[in-house]
N, C-alpha and C positions, 0 to 999 in steps of 0.2 A: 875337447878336454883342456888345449891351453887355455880358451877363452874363458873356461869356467876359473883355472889357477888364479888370471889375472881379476877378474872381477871378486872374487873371494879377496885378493889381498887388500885390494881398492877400499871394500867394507873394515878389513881388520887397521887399515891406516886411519880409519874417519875416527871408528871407535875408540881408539887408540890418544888421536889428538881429542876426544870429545872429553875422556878421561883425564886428560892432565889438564885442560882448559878448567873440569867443574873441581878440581881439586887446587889450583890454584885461587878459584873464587873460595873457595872454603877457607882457604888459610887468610885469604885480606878481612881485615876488617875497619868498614868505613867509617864508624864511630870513632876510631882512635886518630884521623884525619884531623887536623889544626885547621882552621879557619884563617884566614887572611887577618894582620891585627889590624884595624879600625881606630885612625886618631880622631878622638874628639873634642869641638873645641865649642866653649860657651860664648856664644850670639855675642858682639859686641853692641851696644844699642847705639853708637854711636855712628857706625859705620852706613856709608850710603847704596844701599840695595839697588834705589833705579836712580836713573838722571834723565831729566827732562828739559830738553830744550824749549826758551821760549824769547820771543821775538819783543823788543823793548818797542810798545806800539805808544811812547806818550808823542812820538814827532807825527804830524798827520801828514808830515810832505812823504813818509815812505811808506810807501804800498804795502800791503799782505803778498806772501804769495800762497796765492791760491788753487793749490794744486788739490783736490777732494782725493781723501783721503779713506776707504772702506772703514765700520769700526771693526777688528779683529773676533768681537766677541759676538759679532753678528753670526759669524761661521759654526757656531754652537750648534746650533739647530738646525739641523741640514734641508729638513722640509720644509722650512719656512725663509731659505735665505738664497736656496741654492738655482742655480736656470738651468733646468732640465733641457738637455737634447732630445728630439722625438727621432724618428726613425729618416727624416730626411736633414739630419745636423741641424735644424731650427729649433731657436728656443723658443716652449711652449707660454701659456700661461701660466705663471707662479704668484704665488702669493708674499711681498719681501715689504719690508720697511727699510727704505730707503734712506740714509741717513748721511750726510756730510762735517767733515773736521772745517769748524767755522768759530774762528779765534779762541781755542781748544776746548769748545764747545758742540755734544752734537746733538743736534735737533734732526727733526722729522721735517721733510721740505713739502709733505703734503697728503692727506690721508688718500684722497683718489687714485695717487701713486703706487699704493698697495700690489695694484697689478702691471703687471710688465709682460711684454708680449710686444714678439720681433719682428711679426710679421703683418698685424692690423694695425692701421695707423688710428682708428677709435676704438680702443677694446672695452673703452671705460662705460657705456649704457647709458650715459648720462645727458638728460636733453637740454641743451642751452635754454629752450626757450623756458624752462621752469624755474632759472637762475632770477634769483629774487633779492640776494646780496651785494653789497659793494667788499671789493678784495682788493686789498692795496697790495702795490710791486714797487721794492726797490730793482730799478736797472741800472743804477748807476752811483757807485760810492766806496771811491775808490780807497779810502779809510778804513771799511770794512772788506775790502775785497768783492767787491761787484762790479765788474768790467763788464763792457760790451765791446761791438763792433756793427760797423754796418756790413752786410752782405756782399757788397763787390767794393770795389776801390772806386768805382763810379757808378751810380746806382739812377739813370733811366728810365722812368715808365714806360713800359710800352703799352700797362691796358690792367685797371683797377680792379679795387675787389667791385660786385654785384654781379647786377643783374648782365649777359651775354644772351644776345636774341630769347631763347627759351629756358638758358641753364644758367645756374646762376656759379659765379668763377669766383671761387673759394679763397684766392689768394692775391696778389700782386706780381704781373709780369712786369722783369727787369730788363732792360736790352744788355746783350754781352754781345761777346765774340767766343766761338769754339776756344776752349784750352785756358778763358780766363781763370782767373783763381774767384773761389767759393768760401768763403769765410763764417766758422761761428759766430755768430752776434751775441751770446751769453757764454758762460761757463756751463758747460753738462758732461753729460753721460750719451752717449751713441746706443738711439733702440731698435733703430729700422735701420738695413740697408738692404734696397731691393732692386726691384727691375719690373714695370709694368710697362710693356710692349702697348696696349691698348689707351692710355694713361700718361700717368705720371713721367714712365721713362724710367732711366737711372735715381730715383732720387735715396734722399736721407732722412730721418727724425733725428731730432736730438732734444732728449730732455735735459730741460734747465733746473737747475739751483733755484731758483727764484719762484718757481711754479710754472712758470705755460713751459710750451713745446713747439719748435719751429721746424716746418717743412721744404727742403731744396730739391727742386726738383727738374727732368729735363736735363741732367748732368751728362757729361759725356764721359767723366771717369771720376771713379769715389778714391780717396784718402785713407778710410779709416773702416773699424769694424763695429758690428755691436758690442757693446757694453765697453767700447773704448772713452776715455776719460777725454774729455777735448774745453780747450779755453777759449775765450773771447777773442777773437782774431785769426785763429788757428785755422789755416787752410783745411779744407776737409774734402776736395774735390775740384771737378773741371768745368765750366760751360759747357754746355751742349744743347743737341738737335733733340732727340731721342723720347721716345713713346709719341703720343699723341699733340706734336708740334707745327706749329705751322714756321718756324724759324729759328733760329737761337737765343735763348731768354732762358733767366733762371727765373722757377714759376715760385714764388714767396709764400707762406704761409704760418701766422702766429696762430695759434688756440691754448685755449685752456677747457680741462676736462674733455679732451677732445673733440670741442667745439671751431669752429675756426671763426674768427670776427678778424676787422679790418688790420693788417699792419700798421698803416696810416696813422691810427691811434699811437702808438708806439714811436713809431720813424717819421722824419721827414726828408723824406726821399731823395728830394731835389737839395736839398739843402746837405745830403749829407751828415745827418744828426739826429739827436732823440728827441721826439716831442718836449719831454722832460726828464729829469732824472728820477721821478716817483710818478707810476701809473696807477688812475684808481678801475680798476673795470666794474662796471654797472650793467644791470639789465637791458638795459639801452643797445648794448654793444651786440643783443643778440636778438633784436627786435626784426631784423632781415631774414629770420627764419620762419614768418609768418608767408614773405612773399615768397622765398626762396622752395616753400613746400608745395606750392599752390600746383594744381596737377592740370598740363596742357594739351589740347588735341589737334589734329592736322586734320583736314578736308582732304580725302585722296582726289587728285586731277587726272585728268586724261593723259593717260603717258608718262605717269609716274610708278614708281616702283620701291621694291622695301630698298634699294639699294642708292635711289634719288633722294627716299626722303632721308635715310639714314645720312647722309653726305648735308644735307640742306642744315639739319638741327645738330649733325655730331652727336651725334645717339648709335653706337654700335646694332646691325643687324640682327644680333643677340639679343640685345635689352629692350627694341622693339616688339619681336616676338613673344619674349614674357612678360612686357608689360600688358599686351594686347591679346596672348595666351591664343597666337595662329601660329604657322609653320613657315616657312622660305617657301613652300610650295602651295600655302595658301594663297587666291587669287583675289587680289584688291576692285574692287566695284567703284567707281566713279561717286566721290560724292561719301564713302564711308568714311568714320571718324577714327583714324589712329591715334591714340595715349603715345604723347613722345617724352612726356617727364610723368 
């Protein structure tokens, strides 16, 4: 019986406050509420909306700084500008127009560029050997803002681009020491930063302003991330051992459209310098991919194995197998022909 008293009054309090609450809204009314007053004033035409700085470029003894700058209005369009993360934090392939603040001018650095993607160092499809155009490169003008760098402070051969026994070596080995410094040679953008155990190693991509793309690899510690902004000189990493090395070297590589052709063109090594301050690249430069395809085979000997020849040519046990579409547990016959490129 109490518990009924109490909950009976429980209801006549609700109702009670529900009754003066909708009788309070009855009496307001929000129509006769003033609005904030609003001063308005008429546009002066005189007055200065934006301010632009700009850089008094008639002296040529004083540099640009060339810091690349995004254009703002790129970020409009989110599916055409944006690097999508997939499901392991790597950015995918996106579709972007790439665009640099170049003496407050922005241009387009190259249509092939269109694709970006962090993790294939050629994602472009494109065969050097169809390349049929001459393309000219400023590398160097320091009027306009086009720095370079050579790649180490001392920069070594240790073993050129071509032909290697069966495989042909895509870049130029440098001598170093563990922990040296790794140096931009252009102005870019950071696209790669990986790690191939079987390979490369540690290495970097970084695309250029000017058009090619240069490869460091064999690092023993990276600098920077992708899609970081880096300049001409600008450490970007360490020497090292790492992936498939027989010593310490940074392993060099220039390409365009994800072709790779000689540094040498470019650098002169030993000297310390650029071939020139303007590069023309010709079909010419991609005439080594006639030899560089040619497909070679091995004669199995008595007392060899997938694990002798893999060692003899540097051809992983893996890429023997599917070149040659047998097993680890297939049995080699004397005298049978293995596909090792």
């Amino acid at each position: 019986m109490i518990r009924i008293i109490k909950v009976s009054l429980v209801f006549v309090v609700i109702l009670s406050f529900q009754k003066v609450q909708a009788q309070t809204n009855k009496n307001k009314d929000f129509f006769k509420i003033k609005a904030p007053a609003i001063e308005y004033k008429s546009p002066n035409p005189n007055d200065v909306l934006f301010e632009d700085e700009f850089k008094d470029s008639s002296s040529t003894s004083e540099q640009y700084d060339m810091v690349p700058i995004k254009d703002p209005s790129m970020l409009e369009d989110e599916e055409d500008t944006v690097f999508f993360d997939d499901a392991n934090g790597d950015l995918s392939v996106v579709e972007v127009n790439e665009q640099i603040n170049m003496d407050s001018t922005w241009v387009t650095i190259a249509q092939y560029y269109a694709i970006w993607d962090s993790r294939t160092i050629n994602p472009y499809k494109i065969d050097g050997a169809d390349f049929k155009d001459t393309v000219s490169f400023m590398l160097h003008d320091s009027t306009a803002g086009y720095n370079w760098s050579m790649p180490l402070d001392f920069n070594k051969m240790n073993s050129r681009f071509g032909m290697r026994k069966v495989r042909w070596h895509y870049g130029t080995d440098l001598d170093l020491n563990i922990g040296d410094p790794i140096k931009a040679v252009f102005d870019g953008i950071v696209r790669i930063v990986q790690f191939d155990g079987r390979g490369y190693g540690r290495y970097i991509v970084i695309r250029h302003y000017n058009g090619l793309e240069t490869l460091y690899a064999h690092m023993s510690a990276t600098n920077v991330t992708v899609g970081q902004l880096v300049k001409a000189g600008e450490e970007i990493g360490k020497g090292g051992n790492t992936g498939r090395s027989t010593g310490p070297h940074l392993h060099f590589e220039v390409r365009y459209e994800g072709n790779a052709f000689n540094a040498e063109s470019i650098f002169d090594f030993p000297n310390n310098r650029l071939q020139s301050r303007k590069f023309d690249l010709t079909p010419s430069h991609f005439q080594y991919l006639k030899e560089a395809r040619k497909v070679y085979y091995h004669s199995v000997k008595s007392g060899e194995s997938l694990g002798s020849i893999s060692r003899k040519y540097r051809v992983s046990i893996s890429q023997l197998c599917k070149l040659n579409r047998i097993t680890t547990k297939t049995l080699l016959r004397v005298g049978k022909k293995l596909r090792i490129r």
